[in-house]
C-alpha positions in Angstrom: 6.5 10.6 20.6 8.7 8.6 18.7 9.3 4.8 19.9 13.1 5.6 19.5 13.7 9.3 20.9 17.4 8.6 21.0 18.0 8.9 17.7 15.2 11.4 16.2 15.7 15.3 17.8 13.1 17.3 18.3 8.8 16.8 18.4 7.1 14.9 16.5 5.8 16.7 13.0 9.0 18.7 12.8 10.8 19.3 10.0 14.0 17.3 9.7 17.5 18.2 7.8 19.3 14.8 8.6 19.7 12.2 5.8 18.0 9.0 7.0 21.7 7.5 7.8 22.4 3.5 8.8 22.2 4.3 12.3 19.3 6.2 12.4 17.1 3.2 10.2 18.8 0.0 11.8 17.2 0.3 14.8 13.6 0.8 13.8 14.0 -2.9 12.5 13.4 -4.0 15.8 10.8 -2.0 16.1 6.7 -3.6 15.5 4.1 -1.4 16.8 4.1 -0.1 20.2 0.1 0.3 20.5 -1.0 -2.3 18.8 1.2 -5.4 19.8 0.5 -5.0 23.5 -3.6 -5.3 22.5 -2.5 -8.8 20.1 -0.5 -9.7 23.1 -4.2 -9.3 25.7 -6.1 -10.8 23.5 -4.3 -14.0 23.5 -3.3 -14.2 26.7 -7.4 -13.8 27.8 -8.5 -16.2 25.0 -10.2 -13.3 23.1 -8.9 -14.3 19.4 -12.5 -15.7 18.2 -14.0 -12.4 18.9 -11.4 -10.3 17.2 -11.5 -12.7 14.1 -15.0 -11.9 14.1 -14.6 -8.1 14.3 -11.8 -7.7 11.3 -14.0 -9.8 9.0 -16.9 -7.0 10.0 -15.0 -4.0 10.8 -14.5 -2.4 7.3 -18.4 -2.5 7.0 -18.7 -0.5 10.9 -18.1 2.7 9.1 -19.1 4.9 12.7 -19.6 3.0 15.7 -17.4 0.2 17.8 -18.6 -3.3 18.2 -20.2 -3.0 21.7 -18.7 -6.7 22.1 -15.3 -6.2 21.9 -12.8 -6.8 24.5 -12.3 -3.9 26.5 -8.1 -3.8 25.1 -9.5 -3.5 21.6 -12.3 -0.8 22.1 -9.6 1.1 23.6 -7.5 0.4 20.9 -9.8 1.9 18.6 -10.9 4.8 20.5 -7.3 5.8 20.6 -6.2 5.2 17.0 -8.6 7.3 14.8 -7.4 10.6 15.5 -5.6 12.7 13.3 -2.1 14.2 14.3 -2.2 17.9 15.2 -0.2 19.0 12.0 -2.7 17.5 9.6 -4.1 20.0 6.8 -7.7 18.6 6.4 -7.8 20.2 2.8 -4.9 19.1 1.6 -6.1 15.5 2.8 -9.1 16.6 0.4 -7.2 17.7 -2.3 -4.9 14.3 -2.4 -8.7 11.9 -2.6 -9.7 14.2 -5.2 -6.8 13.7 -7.1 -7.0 10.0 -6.7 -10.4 10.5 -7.6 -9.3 11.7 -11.3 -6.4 9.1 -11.4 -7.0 6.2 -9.4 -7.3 4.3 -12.3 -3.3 4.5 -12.7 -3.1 4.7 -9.6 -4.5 0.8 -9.2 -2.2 0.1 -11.9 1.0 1.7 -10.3 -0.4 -0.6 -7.1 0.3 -3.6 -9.1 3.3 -3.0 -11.4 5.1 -0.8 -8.9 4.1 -0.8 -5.4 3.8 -4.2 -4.6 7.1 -5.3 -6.6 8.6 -2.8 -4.6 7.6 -4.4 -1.3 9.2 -7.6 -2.8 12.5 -6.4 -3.8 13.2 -5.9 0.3 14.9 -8.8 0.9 14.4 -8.9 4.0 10.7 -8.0 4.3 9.8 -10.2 1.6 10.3 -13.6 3.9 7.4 -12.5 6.1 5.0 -12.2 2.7 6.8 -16.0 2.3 6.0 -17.8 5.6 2.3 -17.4 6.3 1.4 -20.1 4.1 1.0 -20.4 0.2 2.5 -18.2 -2.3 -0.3 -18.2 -4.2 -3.6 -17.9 -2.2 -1.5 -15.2 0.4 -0.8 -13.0 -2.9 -4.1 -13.1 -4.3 -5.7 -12.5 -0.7 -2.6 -9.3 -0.2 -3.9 -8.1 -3.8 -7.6 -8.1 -2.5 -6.8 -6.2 1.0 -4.2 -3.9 -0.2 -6.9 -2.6 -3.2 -9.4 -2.4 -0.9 -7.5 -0.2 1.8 -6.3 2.2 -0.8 -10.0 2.5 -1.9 -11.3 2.5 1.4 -8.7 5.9 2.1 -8.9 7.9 -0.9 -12.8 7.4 -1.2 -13.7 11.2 -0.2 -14.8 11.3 3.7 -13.0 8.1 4.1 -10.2 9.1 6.6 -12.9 11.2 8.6 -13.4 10.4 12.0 -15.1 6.9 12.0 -15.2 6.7 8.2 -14.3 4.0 6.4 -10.7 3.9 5.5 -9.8 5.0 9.2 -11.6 1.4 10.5 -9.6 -0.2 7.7 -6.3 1.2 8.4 -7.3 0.0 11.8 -7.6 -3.6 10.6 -4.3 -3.6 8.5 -2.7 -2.3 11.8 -3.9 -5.0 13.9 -3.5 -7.7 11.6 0.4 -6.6 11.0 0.1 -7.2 15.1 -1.3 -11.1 15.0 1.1 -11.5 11.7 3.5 -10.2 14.5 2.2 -12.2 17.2 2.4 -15.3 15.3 6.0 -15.2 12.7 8.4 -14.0 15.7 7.5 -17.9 17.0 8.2 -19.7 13.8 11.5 -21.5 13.9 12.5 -21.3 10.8 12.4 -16.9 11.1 15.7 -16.0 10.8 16.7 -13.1 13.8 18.9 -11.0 10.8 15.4 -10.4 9.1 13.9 -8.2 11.6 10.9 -7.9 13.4 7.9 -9.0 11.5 6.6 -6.2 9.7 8.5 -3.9 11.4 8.9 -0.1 11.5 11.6 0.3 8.5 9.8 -1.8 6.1 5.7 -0.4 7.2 8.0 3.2 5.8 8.9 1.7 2.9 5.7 0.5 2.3 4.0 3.7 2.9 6.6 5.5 0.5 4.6 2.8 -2.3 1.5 4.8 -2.1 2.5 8.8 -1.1 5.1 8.5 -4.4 2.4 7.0 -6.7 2.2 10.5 -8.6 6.1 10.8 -8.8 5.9 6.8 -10.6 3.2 7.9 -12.8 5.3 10.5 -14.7 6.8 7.5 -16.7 3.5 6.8 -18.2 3.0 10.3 -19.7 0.6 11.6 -16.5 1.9 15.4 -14.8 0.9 17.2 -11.9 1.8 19.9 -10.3 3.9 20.5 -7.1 0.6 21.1 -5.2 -0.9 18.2 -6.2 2.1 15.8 -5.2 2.3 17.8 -1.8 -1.2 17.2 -1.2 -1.3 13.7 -2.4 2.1 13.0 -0.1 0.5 14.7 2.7 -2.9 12.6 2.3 -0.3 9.3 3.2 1.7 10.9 5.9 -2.0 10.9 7.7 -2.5 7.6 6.7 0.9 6.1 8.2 0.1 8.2 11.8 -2.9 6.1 11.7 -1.2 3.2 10.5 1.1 3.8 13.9 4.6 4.4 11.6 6.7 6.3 13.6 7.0 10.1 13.6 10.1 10.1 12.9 9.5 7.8 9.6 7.1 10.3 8.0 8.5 12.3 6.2 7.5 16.1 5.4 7.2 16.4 1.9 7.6 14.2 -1.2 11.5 15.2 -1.8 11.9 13.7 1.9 10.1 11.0 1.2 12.2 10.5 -1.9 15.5 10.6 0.6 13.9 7.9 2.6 13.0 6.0 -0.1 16.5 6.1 -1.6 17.8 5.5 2.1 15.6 2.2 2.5 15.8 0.6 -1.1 19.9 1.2 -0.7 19.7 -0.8 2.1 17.0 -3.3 1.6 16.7 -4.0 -2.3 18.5 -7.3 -2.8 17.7 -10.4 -5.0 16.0 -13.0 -3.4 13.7 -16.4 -3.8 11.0 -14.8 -1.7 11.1 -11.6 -3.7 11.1 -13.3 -7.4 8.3 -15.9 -5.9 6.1 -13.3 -4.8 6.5 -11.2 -8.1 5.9 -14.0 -10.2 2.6 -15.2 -8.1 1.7 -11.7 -8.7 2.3 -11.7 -12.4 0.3 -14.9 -12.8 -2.1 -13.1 -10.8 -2.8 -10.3 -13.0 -2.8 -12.6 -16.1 -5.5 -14.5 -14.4 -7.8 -11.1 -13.7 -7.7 -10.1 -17.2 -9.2 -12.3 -19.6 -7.4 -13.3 -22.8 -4.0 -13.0 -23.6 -4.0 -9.3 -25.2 -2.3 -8.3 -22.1 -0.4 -11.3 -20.6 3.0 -9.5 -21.7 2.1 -6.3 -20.2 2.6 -6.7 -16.2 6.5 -7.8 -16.4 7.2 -5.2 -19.2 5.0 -2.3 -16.7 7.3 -3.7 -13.8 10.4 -3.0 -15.8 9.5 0.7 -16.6 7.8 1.6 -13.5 10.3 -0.1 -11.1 14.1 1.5 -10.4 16.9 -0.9 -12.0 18.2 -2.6 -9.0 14.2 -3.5 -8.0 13.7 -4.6 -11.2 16.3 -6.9 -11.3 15.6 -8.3 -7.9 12.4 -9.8 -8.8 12.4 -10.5 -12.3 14.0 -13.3 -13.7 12.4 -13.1 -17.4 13.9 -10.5 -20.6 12.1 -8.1 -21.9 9.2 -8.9 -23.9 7.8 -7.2 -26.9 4.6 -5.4 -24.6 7.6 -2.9 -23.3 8.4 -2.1 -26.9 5.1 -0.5 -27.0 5.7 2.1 -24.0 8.0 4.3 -25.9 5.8 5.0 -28.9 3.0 5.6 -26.2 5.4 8.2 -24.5 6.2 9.7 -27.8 2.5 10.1 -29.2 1.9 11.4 -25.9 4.6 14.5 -26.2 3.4 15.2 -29.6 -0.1 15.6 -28.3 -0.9 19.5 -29.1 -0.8 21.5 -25.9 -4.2 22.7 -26.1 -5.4 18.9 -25.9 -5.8 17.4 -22.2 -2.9 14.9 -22.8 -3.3 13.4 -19.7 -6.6 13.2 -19.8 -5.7 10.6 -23.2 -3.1 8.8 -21.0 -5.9 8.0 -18.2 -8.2 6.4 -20.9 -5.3 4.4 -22.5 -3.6 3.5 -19.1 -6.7 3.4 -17.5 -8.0 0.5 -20.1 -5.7 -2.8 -18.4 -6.3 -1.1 -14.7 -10.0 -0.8 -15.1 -9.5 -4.8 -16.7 -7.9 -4.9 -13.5 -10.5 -3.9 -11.1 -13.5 -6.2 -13.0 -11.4 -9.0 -12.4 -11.5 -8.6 -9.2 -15.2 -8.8 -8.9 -15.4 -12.0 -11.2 -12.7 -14.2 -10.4 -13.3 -16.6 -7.9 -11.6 -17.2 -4.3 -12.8 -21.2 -3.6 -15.0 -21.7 -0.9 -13.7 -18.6 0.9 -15.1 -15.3 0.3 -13.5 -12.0 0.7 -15.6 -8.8 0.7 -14.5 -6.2 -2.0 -16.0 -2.5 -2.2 -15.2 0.4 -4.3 -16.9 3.4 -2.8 -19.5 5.0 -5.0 -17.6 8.0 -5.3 -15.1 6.4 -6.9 -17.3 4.0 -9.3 -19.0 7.6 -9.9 -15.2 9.0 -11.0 -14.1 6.0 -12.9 -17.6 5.6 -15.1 -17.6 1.7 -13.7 -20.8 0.0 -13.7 -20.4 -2.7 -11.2 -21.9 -3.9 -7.8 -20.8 -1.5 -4.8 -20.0 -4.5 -3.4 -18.7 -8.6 -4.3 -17.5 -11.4 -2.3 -14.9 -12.7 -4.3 
């Protein structure tokens, strides 16, 4: 049932003709997350918060089974958010981790020069990403956790029952609840912005990922309607878990492009928090690939990846030569004779900084705090990477 029924006609899962209008969206940015905020809201009141903190550093690695020791709130809490909704198509849900299985590689990249800039350039969301402490060490830990959930989903069998990406999306969902818990109080949170993390911007957000193949065109890749319904459908699972509301998931991917049109039209807006973020980020990147062979490459990938208006929100820099090098790319690509897998050249080219990408994370180092990161062997198996299942960085 949708948190706000007033404004959403008929069930949950139904198709929906509307255009995602002003006053349907405003409201929904008052909105945090009906299951989970109530459980944040126990587990202070009962001076519980040492054992959660202990149970989201494990919980990724409990792949079946609940911690016996946790409150009672939060058992329940799990219990009742690792279902799948009735309308769910287990094989397309298959289909999409198989297709992230062949290109996750510019997938990862998309996450970076597309996905998360696009978070940024939302104004208004942005400031939350701003005020829970340093630019720097919050965007490298985001970087870390946001890889490691869109691993943890599209590994094959990792959004079964128990698996691994459901306990994940558990943890993002419950830490957006203590994030939550913990900004609403701060007095410099400004009442125009929102709820913390709220309903609009978790649909944005979402829209990041289930578009990924639509992005991806403008580096050459294609795939077919089927694919891109299966791949959209894949997230639409992923955000019930992730407690979005009904009526914020849309059907298909040319719904989810009206929403996404809806939410940037009213969101996108320059902003410090937006261009600090983005250029943490950059720096980010630059420091995860060795060398400076690529150093030009994030900001010009941002630029083509990235609508106008998003693109100009965040970035304060010109255009460098590394986007001078797209076109050609695009070109050579076109020319490629049809009988040749031409995507399959893109994915080795394009693949080349995301894969630099990905061993970064692994070897760069995170001070005397470690976070785990895991890429599940199907996926290492898929990608041809040789490296540890599993690093603290």
């Amino acid at each position: 049932m949708s948190a706000i029924t007033s404004i959403h006609g008929g069930k949950a899962g139904e198709s929906t003709t509307h255009r995602w209008t002003d006053a349907l969206l405003e409201p929904f940015r008052s909105v945090g997350d009906p299951v989970a905020d109530p459980v944040v809201e126990s587990i202070f009141a009962n001076n519980e918060a040492a054992v959660v903190t202990r149970m989201l550093r494990s919980l990724a690695a409990n792949e079946h089974l609940v911690p016996a020791e946790m409150p009672d709130a939060v058992e329940h809490y799990l219990n009742q958010t690792d279902d799948w909704p009735a309308w769910a198509e287990p094989e397309k849900v298959r289909i999409g981790q198989r297709l992230f299985g062949r290109y996750g590689m510019q997938m990862a990249l998309a996450l970076f020069t597309w996905s998360l800039p696009s978070c940024y350039a939302c104004a208004k969301g942005a400031q939350v990403l701003t005020s829970t402490g340093r630019i720097d060490k919050y965007v490298n830990h985001r970087i870390i956790e946001t890889s490691q959930f869109l691993l943890d989903v599209m590994a094959e069998g990792g959004l079964e029952r128990g698996g691994r990406g459901v306990r994940t999306a558990q943890k993002i969902r419950l830490l957006h609840a203590t994030i939550r818990y913990h900004v609403r109080h701060y007095p410099k949170w400004q009442p125009e912005w929102g709820t913390p993390i709220n309903q609009e911007d978790q649909a944005i957000t979402l829209l990041t990922f289930a578009l990924l193949p639509r992005t991806l065109t403008k580096l050459g890749l294609d795939f077919t309607p089927e694919e891109e319904d299966a791949f959209f459908h894949c997230w639409r699972v992923i955000g019930h878990i992730l407690g979005i509301d009904a009526a914020l998931l849309p059907r298909d991917p040319n719904e989810g492009q009206q929403l996404w049109d809806a939410i940037t039209r009213r969101q996108v807006a320059p902003s410090e928090a937006g261009r600090t973020l983005t250029h943490a980020l950059i720096n980010y990147m630059k420091e995860l690939v060795p060398g400076t062979m690529f150093d030009g490459l994030p900001a010009a990938l941002i630029r083509e990846l990235c609508d106008k208006p998003i693109a100009q929100a965040i970035l304060t820099e010109e255009p460098d030569w590394a986007r001078h090098l797209l076109e050609p790319m695009r070109v050579f690509f076109n020319l490629t004779d049809e009988a040749q897998d031409s995507s399959g050249i893109v994915a080795r080219i394009s693949g080349t900084f995301s894969r630099k990408l990905l061993e970064g994370l692994y070897s760069i180092e995170r001070g005397d705090k470690q976070l785990m990161f895991h890429i599940p062997q199907s996926l290492q198996d898929a990608w041809g990477l040789d490296t540890p299942a599993t690093r603290h960085v």
